[in-house]
C-alpha positions in Angstrom: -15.0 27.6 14.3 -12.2 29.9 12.7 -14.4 30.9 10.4 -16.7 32.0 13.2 -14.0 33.5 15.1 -13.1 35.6 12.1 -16.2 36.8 11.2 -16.8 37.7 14.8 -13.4 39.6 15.5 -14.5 42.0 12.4 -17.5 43.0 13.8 -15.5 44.0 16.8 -13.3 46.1 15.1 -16.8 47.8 13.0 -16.4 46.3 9.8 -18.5 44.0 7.1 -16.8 40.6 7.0 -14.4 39.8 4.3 -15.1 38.7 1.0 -11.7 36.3 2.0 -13.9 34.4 4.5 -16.5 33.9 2.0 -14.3 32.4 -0.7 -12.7 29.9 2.2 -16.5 29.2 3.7 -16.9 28.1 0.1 -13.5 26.0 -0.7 -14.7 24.4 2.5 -17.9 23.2 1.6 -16.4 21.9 -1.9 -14.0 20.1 0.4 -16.8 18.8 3.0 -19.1 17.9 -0.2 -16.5 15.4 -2.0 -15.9 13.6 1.3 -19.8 13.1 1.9 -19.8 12.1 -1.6 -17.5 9.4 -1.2 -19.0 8.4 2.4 -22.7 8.6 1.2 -22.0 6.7 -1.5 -20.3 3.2 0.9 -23.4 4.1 2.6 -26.0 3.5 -0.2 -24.1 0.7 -1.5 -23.7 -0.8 2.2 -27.4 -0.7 2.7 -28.2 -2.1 -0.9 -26.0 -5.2 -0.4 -27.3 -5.8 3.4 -30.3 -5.9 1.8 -29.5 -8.7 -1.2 -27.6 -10.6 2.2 -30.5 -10.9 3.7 -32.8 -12.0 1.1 -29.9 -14.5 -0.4 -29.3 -15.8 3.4 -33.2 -16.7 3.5 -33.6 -18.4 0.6 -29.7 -20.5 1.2 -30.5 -21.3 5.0 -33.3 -23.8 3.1 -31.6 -25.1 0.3 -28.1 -25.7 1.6 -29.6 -26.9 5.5 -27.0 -29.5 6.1 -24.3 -28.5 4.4 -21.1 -26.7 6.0 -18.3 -25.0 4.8 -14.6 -26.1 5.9 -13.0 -22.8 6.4 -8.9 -22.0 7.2 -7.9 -20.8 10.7 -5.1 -18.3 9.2 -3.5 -18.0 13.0 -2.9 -21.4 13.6 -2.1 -22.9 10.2 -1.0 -26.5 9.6 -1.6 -26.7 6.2 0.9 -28.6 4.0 3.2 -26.7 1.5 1.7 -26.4 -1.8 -2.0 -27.4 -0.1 -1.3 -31.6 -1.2 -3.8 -31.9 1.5 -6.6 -30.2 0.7 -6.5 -32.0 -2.6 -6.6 -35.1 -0.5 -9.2 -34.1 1.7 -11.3 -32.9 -1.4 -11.1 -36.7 -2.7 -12.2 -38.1 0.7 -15.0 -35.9 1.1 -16.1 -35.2 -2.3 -18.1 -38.2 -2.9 -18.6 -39.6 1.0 -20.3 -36.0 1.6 -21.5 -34.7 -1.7 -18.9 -31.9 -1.8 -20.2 -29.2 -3.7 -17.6 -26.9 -5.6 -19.2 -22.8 -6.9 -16.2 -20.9 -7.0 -16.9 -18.2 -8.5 -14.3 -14.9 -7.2 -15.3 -12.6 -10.8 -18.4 -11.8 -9.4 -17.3 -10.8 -6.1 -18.8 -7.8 -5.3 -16.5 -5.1 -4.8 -17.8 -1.9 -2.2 -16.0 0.9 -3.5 -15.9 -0.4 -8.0 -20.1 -0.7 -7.1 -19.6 -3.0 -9.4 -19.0 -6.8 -9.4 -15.4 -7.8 -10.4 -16.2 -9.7 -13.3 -18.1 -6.7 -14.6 -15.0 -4.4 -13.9 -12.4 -6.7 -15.4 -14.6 -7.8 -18.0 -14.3 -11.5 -16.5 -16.9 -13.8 -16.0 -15.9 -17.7 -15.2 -16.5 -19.3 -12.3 -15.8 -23.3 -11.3 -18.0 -25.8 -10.3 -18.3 -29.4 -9.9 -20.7 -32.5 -11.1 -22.0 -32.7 -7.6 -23.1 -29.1 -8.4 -25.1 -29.8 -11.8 -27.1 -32.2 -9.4 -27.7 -29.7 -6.6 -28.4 -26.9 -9.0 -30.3 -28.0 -12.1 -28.7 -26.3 -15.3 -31.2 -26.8 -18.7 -30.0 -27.3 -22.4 -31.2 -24.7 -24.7 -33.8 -27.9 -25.5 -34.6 -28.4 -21.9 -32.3 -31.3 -21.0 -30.7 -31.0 -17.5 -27.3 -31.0 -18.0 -26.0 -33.9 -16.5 -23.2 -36.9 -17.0 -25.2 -37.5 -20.6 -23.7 -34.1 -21.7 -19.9 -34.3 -19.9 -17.1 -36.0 -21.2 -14.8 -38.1 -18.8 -11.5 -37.0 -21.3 -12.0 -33.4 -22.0 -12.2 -30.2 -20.3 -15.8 -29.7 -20.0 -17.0 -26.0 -19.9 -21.0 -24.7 -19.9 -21.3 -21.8 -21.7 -24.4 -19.4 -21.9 -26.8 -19.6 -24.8 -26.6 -15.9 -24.9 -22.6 -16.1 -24.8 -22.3 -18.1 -27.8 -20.7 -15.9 -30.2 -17.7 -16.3 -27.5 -17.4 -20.3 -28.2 -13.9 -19.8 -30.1 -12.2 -17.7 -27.3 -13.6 -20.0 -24.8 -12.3 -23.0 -26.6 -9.0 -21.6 -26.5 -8.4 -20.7 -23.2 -10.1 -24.4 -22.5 -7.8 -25.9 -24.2 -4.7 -24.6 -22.5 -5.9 -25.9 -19.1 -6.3 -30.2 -19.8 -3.5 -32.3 -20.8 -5.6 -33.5 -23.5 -5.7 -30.5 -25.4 -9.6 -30.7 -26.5 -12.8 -29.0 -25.0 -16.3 -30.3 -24.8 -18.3 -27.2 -24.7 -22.1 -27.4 -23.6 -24.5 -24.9 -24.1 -26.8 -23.9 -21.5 -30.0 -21.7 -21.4 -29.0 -19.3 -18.9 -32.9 -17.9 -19.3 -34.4 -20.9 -18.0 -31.6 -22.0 -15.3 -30.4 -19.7 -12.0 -27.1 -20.3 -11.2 -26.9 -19.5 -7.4 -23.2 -19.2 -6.1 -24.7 -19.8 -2.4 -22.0 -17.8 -1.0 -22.3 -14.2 0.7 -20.0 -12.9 -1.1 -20.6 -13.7 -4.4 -24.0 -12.0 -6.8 -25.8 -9.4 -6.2 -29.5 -9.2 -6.0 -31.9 -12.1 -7.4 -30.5 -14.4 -4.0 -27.1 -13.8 -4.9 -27.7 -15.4 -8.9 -25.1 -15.3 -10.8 -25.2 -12.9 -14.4 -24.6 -15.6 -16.9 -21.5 -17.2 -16.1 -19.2 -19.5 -18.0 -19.0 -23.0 -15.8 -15.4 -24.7 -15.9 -16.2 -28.5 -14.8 -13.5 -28.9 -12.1 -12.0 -32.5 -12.2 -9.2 -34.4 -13.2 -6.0 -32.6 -13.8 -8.0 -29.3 -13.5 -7.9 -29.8 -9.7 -4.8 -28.6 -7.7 -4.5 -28.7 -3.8 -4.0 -24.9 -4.0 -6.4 -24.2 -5.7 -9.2 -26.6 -3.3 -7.0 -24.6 -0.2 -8.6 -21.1 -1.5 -11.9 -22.5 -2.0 -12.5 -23.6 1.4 -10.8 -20.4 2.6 -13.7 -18.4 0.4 -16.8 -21.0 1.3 -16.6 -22.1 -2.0 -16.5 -26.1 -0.8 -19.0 -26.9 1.4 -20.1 -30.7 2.7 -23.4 -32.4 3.4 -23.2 -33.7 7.2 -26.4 -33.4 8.9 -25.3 -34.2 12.3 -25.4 -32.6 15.5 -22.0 -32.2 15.5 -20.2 -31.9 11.8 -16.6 -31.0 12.8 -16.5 -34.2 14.8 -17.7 -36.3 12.0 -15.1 -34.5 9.7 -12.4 -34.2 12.2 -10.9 -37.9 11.4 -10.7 -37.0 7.7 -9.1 -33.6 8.6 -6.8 -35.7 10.9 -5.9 -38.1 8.0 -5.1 -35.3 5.5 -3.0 -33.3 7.8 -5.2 -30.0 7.7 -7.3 -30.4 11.4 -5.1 -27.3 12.6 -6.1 -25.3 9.9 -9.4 -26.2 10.2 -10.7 -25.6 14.2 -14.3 -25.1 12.8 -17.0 -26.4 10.4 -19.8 -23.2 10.3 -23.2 -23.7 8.2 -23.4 -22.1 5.1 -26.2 -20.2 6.3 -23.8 -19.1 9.3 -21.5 -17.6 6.6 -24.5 -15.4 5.7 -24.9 -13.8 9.1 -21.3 -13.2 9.5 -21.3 -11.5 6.2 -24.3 -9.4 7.4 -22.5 -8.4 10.6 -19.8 -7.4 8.8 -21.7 -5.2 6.5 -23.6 -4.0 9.5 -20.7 -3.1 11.3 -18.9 -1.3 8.1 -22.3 0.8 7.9 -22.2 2.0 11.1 -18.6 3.3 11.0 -19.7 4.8 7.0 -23.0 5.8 8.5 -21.4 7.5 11.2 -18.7 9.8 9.0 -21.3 10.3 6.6 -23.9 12.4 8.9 -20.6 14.0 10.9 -20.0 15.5 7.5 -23.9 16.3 6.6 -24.4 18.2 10.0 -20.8 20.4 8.7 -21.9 20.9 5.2 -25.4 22.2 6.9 -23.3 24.6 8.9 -21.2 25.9 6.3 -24.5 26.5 3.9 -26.1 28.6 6.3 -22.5 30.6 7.3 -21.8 30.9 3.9 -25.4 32.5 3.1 -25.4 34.7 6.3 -22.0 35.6 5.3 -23.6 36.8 1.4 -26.1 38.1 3.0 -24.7 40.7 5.3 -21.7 41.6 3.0 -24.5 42.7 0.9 -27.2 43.6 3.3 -27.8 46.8 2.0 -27.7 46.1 -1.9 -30.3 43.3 -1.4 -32.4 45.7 0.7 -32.4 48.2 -1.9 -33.6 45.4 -4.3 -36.2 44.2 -1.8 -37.9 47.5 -1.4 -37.9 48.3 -5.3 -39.7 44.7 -5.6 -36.9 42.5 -7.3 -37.7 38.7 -6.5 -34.9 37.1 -3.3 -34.0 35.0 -6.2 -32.4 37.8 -8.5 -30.8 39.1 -5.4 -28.6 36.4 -4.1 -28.2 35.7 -7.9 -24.3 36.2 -7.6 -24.3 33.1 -4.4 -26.6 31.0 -6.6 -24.2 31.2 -9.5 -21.4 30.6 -7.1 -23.0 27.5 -6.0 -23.2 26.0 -8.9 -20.1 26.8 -10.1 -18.6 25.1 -7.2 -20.2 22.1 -7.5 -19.4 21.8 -11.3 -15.9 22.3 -10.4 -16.2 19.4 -7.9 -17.9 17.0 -10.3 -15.5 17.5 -13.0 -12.1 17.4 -11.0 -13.7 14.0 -9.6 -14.2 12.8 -13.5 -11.0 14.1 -14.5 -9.3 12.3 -11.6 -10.7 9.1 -11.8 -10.6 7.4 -9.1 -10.5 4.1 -8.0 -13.8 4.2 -6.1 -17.0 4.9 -8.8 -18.8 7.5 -7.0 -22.6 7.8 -7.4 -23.1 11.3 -9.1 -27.0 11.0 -7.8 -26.1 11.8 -4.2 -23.7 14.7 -5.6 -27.0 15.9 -7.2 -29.4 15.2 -4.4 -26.4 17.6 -2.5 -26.9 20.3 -5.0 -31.0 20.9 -4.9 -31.0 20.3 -0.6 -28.1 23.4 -0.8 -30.3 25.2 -2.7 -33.2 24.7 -0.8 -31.2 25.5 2.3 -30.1 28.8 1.0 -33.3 29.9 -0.6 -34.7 29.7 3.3 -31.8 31.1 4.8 -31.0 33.9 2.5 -34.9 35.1 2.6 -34.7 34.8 6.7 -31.5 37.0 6.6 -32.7 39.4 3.9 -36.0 40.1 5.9 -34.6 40.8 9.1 -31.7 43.0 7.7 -34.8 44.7 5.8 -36.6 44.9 8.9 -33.3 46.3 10.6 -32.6 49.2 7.9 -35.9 50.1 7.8 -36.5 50.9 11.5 -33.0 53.2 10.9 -30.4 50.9 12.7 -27.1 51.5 11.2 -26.1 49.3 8.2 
């Protein structure tokens, strides 16, 4: 609008616009261009993990029918200091309901990184438990499912991926510092041959919400902390096998008897932590969605401004070219070169920033060849009718 208003008010008082307002139509695009770039790019990432949801919720709601998670009610919290309870509950339930543990927070996937956490931290663990070896088969490089054959009752017991194995030392090590006993029995497993689901919304991305290879710590013993088994049930990382009508009434003595039934007002399938996920995501696309095409309909304005603007600050120089045959190309040459310019200068002072967010230079690129486009058309309707305008004698 002020750039409208300015363009207008020198045509009142008989002049060509400004050069000025050109340069600021431009600084205005380049401004307009790095927010879309930062909104389109929540967008495509939104709509790519809605999509892995949806599949990964399909294939869960089948697999873990039965099973609920035990999640915290953060408002009206009753958990015990230091979560004592939830290690209590985790030994009352573990067994009675075949409590599967698949923690696994390093391959979170993270909106704005694009990237799962693991990948961007260069961590890769995640925690299970022996009731999860049985619910998710995990082979030997010789084809043995890894089992109570292959765990040892004294040691830390951590899987490790065949392709991995070069890492066995530094894995030991950082083992070792977790058990009392000092020692690590390290299993290899074919991570070709076994899919390590983490059956949690999440966690993965693509292939049903696999997981990349991960290293398995065995949770038991003195690797288990009530603070620890608190956060997993806050993240859906514990869930239960109760295949009743109603769960939380079959739980709610045990959550009674460990002192955690106020934190707990709810026992929600696992496949219910799907669809809330996908809501969320839904929701989160709408309000990038919405921002993103706000922007898109300004940048469309400012492209055809900004070539109106070039074209009738140099109406009758591109005329001149017109009529001696040059091509429209050659004579918007100067905007062209501008253009790019501009969106070099955005690209690198986004590299050179580095930001927190990894932007997806593809839609920054994708920006560039529609602008183009755009001003090709524009530029040749403007030239023609200023052509058709000088040529009938109205005044330039």
């Amino acid at each position: 609008m002020f750039l409208s208003g300015q363009r207008s008010a020198e045509y009142v008082k008989g002049k060509v616009p400004k050069r000025g307002i050109y340069i600021t139509n431009t600084l205005a695009k380049a401004a307009f261009l790095i927010f879309i770039l930062f909104s389109l790019t929540i967008v495509v990432r939104n709509i790519t993990q809605i999509y892995n949801t949806f599949h990964a919720a399909e294939f869960c709601s089948q697999k873990t029918k039965g099973y609920v998670t035990v999640p915290l009610n953060n408002v009206n919290s009753g958990r015990a200091p230091e979560g004592a309870d939830y290690l209590a509950f985790y030994y009352a339930t573990v067994d009675r309901y075949n409590g599967i543990l698949m923690a696994a927070n390093d391959f979170n996937y993270d909106l704005f990184e694009g990237k799962m956490l693991g990948e961007a931290y260069g961590q890769d663990y995640a925690h299970i438990n022996r009731n999860y070896l049985a619910f998710n088969p995990i082979y030997a490089p010789d084809g043995e499912q890894i089992g109570d054959a292959l765990l040892s009752d004294a040691h830390v017991n951590i899987l490790l991926p065949k392709s991995k194995e070069y890492r066995r030392d530094e894995v030991r090590e950082r083992g070792a510092s977790w058990g009392n006993s000092g020692d690590v029995n390290i299993v290899l497993y074919d991570d070709k041959a076994s899919d390590i689901y983490s059956y949690n919304a999440s966690t993965g991305l693509g292939g049903n919400g696999a997981l990349p290879a991960p290293i398995l710590v065995v949770k038991e013993g003195d690797l288990l902390d009530g603070l620890f088994i608190e956060a997993w049930c806050s993240q859906g990382a514990y869930f239960l096998y109760v295949p009743t009508d109603d769960p939380y009434a079959e739980l709610l003595p045990i959550l009674r008897e460990t002192g955690i039934d106020a934190a707990t007002v709810s026992t929600p399938t696992v496949a219910a932590t799907f669809d809330k996920m996908l809501h969320h995501l839904t929701y989160m696309l709408m309000i990038w969605g919405v921002q993103a095409l706000v922007l898109l309909i300004g940048l469309f304005c400012l492209i055809l401004f900004g070539a109106r603007l070039y074209c009738d600050n140099y109406r009758d120089r591109i005329a001149c070219r017109l009529i001696e045959g040059h091509s429209l190309l050659s004579c918007i040459r100067t905007h062209l070169v501008l253009t790019v310019l501009y969106y070099g200068a955005v690209a690198a002072g986004l590299l050179l920033l580095k930001l927190a967010i990894e932007l997806d230079y593809n839609i920054l690129l994708g920006t560039f060849l529609a602008e183009l486009l755009i001003t090709l058309l524009a530029c040749g309707s403007i030239a023609r009718k200023n052509l058709y305008q000088i040529v009938k004698g109205a005044e330039a």
